[in-house]
Backbone as CSV, one residue per row, in Angstrom:
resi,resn,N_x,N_y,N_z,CA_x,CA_y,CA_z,C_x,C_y,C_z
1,UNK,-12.738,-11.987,-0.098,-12.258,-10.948,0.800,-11.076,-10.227,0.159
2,UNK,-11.468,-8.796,0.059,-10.093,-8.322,-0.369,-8.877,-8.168,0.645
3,UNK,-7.533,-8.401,0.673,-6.514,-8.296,1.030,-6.009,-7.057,0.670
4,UNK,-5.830,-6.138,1.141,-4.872,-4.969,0.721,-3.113,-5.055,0.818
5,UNK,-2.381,-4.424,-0.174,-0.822,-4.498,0.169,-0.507,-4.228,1.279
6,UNK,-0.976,-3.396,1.862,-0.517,-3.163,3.461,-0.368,-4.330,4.194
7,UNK,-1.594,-5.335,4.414,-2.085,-6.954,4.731,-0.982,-7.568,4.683
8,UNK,-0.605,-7.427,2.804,0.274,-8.670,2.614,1.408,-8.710,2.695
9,UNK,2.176,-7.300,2.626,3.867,-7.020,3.253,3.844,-7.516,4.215
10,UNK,2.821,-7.423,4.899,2.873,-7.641,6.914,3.218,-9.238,6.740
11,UNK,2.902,-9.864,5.733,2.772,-11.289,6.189,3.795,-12.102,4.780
12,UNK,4.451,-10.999,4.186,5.402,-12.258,3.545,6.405,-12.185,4.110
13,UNK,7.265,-13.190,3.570,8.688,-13.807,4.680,9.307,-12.627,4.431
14,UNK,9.614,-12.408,2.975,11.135,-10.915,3.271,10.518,-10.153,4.126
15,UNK,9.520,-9.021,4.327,9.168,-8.861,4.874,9.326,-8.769,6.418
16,UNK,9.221,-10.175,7.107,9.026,-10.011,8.121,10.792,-10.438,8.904
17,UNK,11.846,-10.344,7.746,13.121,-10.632,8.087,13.745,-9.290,8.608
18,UNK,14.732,-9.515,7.574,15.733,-8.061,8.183,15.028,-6.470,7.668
19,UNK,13.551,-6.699,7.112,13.086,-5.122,7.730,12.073,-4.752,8.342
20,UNK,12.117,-6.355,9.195,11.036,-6.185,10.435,11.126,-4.909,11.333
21,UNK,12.324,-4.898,11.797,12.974,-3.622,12.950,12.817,-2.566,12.285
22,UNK,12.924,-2.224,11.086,12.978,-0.668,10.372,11.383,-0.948,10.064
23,UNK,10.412,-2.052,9.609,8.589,-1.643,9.600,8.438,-1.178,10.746
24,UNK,8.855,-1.649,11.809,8.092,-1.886,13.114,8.680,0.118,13.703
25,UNK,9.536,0.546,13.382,9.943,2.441,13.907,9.078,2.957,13.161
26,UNK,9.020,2.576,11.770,8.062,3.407,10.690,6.837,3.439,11.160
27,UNK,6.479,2.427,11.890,4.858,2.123,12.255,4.781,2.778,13.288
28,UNK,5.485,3.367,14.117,5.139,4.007,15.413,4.633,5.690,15.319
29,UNK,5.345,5.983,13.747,5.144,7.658,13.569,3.431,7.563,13.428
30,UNK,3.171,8.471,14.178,1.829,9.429,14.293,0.912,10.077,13.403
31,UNK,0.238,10.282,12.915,-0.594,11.224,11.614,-0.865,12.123,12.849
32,UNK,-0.094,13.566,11.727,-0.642,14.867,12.992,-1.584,15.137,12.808
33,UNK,-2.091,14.949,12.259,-3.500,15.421,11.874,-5.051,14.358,12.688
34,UNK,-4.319,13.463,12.922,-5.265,12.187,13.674,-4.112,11.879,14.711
35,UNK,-3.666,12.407,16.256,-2.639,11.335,16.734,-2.755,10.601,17.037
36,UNK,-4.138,9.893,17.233,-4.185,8.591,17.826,-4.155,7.419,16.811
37,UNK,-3.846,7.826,15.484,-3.480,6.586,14.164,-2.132,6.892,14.261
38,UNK,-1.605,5.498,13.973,-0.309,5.814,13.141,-0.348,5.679,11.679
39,UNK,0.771,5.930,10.933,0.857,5.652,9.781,0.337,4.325,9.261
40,UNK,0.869,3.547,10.109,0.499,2.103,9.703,-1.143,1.603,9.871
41,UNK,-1.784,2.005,10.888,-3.258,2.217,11.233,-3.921,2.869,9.679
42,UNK,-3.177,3.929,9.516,-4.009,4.999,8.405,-3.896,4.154,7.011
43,UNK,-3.045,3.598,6.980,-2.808,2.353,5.844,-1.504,3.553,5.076
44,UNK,-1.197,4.661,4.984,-0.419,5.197,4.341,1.016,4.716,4.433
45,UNK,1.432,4.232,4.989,2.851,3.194,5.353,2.721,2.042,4.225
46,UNK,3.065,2.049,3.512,3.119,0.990,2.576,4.150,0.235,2.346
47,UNK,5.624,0.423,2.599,6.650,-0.407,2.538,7.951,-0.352,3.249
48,UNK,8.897,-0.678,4.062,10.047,-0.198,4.525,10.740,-1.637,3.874
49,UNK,11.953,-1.157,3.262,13.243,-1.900,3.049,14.607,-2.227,3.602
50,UNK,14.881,-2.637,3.833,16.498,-2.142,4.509,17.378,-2.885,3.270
51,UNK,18.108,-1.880,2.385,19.319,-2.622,1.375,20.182,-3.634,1.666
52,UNK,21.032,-3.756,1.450,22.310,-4.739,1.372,23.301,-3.571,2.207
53,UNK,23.316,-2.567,2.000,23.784,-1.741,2.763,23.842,-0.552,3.737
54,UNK,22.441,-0.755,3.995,21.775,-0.593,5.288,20.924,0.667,4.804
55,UNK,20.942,0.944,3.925,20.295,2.181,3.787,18.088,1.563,3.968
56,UNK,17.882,2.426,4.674,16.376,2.133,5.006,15.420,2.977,3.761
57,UNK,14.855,2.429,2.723,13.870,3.019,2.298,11.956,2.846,2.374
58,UNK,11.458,4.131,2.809,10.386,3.659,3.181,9.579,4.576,2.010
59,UNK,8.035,3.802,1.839,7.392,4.102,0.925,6.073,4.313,1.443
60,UNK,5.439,6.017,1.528,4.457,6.203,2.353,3.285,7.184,0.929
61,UNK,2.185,6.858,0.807,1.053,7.132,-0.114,0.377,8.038,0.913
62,UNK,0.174,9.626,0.318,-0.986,10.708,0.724,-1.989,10.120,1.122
63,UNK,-3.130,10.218,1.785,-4.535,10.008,1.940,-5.795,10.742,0.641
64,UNK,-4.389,11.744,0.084,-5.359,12.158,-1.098,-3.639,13.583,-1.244
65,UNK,-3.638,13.567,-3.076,-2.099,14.582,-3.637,-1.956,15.750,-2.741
66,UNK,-2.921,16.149,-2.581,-2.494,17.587,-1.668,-2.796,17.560,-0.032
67,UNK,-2.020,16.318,0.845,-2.457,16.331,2.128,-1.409,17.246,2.344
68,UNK,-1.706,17.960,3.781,-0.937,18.941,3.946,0.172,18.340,4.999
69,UNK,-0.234,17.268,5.595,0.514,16.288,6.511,1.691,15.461,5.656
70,UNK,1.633,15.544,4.611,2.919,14.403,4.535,4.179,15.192,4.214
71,UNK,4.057,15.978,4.519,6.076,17.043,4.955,6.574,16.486,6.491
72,UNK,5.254,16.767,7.489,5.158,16.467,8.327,5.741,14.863,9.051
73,UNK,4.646,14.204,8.136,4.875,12.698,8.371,6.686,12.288,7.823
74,UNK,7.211,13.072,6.493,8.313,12.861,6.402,9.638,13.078,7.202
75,UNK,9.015,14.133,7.881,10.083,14.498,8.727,10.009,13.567,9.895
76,UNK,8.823,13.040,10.263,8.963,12.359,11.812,9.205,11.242,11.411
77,UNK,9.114,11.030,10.260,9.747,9.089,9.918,11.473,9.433,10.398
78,UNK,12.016,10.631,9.682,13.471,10.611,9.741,13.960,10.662,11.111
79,UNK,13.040,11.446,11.737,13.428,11.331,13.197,13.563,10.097,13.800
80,UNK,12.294,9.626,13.723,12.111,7.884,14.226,13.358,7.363,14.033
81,UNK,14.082,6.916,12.813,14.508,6.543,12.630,16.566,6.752,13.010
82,UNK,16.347,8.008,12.861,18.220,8.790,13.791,17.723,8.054,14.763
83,UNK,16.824,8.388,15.804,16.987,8.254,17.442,17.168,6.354,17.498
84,UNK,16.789,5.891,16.514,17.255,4.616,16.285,18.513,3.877,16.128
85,UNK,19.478,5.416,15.363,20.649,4.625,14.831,20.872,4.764,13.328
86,UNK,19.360,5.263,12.864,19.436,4.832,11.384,19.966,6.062,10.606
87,UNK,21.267,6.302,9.912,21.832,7.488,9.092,21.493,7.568,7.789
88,UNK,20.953,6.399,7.434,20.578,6.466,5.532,19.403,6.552,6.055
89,UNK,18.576,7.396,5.021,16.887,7.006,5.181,16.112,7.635,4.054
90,UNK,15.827,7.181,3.189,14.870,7.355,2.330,13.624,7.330,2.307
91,UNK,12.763,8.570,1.758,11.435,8.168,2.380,10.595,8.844,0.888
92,UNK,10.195,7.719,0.111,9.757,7.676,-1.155,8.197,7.997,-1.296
93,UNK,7.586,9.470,-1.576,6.123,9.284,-1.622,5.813,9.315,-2.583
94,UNK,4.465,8.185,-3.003,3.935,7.786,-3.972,2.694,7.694,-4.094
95,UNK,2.234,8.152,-5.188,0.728,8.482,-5.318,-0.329,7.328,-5.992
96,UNK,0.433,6.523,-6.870,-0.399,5.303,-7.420,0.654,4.197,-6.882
97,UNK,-0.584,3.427,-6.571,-2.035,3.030,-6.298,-2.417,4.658,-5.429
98,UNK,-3.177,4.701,-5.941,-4.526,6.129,-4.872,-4.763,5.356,-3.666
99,UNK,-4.641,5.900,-2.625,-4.952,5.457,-0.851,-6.505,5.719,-0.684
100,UNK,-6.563,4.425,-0.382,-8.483,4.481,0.065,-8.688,3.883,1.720
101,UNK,-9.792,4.213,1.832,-9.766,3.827,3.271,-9.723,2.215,3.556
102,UNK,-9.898,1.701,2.659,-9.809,-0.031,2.912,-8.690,-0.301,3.199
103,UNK,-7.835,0.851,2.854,-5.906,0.022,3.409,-5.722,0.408,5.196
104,UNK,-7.128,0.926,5.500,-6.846,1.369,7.203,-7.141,0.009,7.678
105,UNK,-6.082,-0.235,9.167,-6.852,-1.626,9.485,-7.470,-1.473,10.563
106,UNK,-8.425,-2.533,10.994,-8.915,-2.579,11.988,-9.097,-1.611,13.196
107,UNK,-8.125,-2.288,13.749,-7.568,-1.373,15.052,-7.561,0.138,14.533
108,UNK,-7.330,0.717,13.084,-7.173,2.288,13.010,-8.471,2.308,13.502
109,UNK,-9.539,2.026,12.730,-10.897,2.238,12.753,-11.844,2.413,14.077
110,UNK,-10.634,1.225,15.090,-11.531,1.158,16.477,-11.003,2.659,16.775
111,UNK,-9.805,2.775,17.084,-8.846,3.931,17.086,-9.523,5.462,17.154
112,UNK,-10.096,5.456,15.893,-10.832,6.862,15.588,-12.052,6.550,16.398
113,UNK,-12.991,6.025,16.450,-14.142,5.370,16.948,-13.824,6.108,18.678
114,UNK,-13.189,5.569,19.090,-12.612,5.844,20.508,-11.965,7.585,20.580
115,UNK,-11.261,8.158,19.784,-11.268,9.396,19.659,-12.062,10.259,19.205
116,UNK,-13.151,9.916,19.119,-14.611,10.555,18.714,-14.713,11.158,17.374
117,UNK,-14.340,9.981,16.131,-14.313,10.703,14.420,-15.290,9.483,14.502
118,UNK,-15.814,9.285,13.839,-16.498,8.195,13.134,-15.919,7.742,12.126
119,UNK,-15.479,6.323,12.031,-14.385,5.414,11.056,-15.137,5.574,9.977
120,UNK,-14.488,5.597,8.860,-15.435,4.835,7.063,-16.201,3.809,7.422
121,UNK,-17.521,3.872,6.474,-18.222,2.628,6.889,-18.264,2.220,5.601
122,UNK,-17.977,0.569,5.214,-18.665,0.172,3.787,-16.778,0.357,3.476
123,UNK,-16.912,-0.640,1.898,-15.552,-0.322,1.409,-15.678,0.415,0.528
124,UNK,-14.751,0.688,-0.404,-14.505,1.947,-1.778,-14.709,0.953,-2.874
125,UNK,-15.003,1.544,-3.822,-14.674,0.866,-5.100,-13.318,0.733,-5.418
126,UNK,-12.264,0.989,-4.634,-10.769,0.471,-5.189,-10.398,-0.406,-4.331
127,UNK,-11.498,-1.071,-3.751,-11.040,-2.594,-3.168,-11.552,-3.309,-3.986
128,UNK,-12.147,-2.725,-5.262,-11.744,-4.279,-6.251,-13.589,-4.681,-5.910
129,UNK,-14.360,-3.682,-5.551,-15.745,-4.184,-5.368,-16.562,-3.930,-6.738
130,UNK,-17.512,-4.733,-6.892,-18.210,-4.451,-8.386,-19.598,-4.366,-7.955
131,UNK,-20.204,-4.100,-8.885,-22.064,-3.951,-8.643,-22.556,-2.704,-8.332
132,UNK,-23.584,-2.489,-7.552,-24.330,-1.383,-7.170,-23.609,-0.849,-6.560
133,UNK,-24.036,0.949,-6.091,-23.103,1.427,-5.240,-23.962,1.490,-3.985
134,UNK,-23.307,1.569,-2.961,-23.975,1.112,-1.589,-24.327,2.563,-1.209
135,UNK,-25.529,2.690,-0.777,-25.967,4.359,0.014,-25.533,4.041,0.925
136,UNK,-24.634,4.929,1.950,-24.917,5.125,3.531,-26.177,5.919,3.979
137,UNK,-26.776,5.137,4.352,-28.247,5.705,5.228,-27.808,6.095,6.536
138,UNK,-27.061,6.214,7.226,-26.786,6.822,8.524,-25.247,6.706,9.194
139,UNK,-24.272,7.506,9.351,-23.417,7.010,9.939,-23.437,7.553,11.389
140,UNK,-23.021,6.585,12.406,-23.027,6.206,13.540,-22.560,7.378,14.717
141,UNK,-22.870,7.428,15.591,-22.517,8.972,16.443,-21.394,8.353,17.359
142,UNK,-20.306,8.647,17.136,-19.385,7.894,17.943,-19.295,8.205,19.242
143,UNK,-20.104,9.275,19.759,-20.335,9.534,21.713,-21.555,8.823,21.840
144,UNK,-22.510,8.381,21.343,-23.616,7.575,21.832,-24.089,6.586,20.675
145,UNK,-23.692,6.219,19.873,-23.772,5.541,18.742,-25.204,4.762,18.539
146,UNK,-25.643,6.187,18.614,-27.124,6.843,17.710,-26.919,6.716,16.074
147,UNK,-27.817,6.124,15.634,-27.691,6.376,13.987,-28.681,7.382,13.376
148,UNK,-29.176,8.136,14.078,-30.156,9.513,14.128,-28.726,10.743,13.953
149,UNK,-28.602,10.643,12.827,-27.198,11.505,12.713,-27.848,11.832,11.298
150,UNK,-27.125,13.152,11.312,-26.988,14.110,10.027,-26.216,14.779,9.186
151,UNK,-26.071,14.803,8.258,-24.668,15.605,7.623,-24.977,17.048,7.723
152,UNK,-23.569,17.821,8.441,-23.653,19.709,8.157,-22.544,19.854,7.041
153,UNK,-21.789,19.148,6.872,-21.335,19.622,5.557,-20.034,18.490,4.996
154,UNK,-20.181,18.664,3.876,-19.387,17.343,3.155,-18.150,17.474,3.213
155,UNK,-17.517,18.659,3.456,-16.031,18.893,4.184,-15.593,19.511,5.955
156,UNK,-15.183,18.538,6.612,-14.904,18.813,8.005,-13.380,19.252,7.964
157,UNK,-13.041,18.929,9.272,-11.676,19.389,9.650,-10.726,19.251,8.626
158,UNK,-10.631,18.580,8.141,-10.004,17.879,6.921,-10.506,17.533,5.492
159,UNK,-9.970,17.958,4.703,-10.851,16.988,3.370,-11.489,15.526,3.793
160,UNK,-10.614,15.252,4.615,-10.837,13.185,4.230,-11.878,12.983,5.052
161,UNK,-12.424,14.300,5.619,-13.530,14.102,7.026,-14.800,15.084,6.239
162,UNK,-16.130,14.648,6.749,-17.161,15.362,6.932,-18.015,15.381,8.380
163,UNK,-18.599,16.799,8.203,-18.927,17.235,9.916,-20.293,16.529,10.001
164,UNK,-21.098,15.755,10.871,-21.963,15.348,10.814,-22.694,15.766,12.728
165,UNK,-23.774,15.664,12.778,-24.324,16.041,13.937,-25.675,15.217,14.607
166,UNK,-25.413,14.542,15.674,-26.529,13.685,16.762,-27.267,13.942,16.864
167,UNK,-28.383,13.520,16.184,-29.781,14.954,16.652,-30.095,13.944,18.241
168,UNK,-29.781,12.628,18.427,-30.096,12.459,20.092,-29.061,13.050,20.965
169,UNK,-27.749,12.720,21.030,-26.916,13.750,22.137,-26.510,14.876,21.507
170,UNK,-27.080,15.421,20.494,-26.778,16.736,20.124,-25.165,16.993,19.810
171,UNK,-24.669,16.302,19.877,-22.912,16.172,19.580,-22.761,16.369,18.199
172,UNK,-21.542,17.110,17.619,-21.091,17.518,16.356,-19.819,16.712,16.870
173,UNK,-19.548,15.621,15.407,-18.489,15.123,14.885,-18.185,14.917,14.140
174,UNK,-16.926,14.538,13.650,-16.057,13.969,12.439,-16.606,12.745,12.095
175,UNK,-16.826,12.471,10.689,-16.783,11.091,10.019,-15.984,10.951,9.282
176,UNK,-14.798,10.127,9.323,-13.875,9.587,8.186,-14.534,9.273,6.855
177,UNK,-13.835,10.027,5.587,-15.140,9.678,4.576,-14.701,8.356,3.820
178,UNK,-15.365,7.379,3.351,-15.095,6.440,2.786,-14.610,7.094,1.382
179,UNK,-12.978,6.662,1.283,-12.015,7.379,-0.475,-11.809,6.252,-1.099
């Protein structure tokens, strides 16, 4: 099973000490572009620190170099964080490791599912998978979850999305694309 860094910050001791309180504000900011993920859902939250002298640095990865959301996302981390208390704040974006959808967890996935995108199905090859590459033969209609679905075009609302359409409830939606 792959473990992603996102996984394993969550669960080592520094970690879960003195920059539990500064992960846990970072995790509440929103993707404007999806509001019902947060950062931490989207897997793009990758690290918060708090120094020796309180300064908070957080470390948040694009969904792909040219998202148009992470000015956005930078600014509402800083906010999060004043209405907190917090006056230092660093907010470090970094492009390698490349963000794939395997760093989304769970709950993002139900998340979108429930806001009517259709989650990634299958993992990426940068979870460390080897062998054949897997076809998707159908992804799932997230208002009646019909697999009688079709692709209209390989770019939707977003790069990271393609528009796909129900031929049983006739519904046009978003599919999160597996990156």
């Amino acid at each position: 099973m792959y473990v992603s860094d996102f996984e394993a910050k969550r669960t080592t001791p520094a970690h879960q000490s003195g920059g539990q309180r500064a992960w846990d504000i970072a995790a509440t900011v929103v993707d404007p572009e999806i509001p019902v993920l947060t950062i931490a859902d989207l897997g793009i939250l990758r690290d918060v620190q708090v120094t020796e002298t309180g300064q908070v640095k957080v470390t948040i990865t694009p969904t792909y170099s040219g998202c148009p959301a992470m000015d956005a996302i930078r600014d509402d981390l800083y906010k999060a964080f004043e209405k907190e208390g917090y006056r230092d704040v660093q907010v470090d974006l970094v492009l390698a490791p490349a963000w794939t959808t395997d760093w989304m967890t769970e709950a993002g996935k139900a998340k979108l599912q429930e806001y009517g995108i259709a989650p990634p199905s299958g993992n990426s090859r940068a979870g460390g998978h080897s062998g054949p590459i897997r076809l998707s033969l159908a992804v799932k209609c997230p208002q009646c979850n019909s697999l009688n679905t079709r692709e209209l075009t390989r770019f939707g609302s977003t790069s990271c999305k393609a528009l796909y359409v129900c031929q049983d409830c006739k519904e046009p939606f978003d599919y999160f694309k597996v990156l």
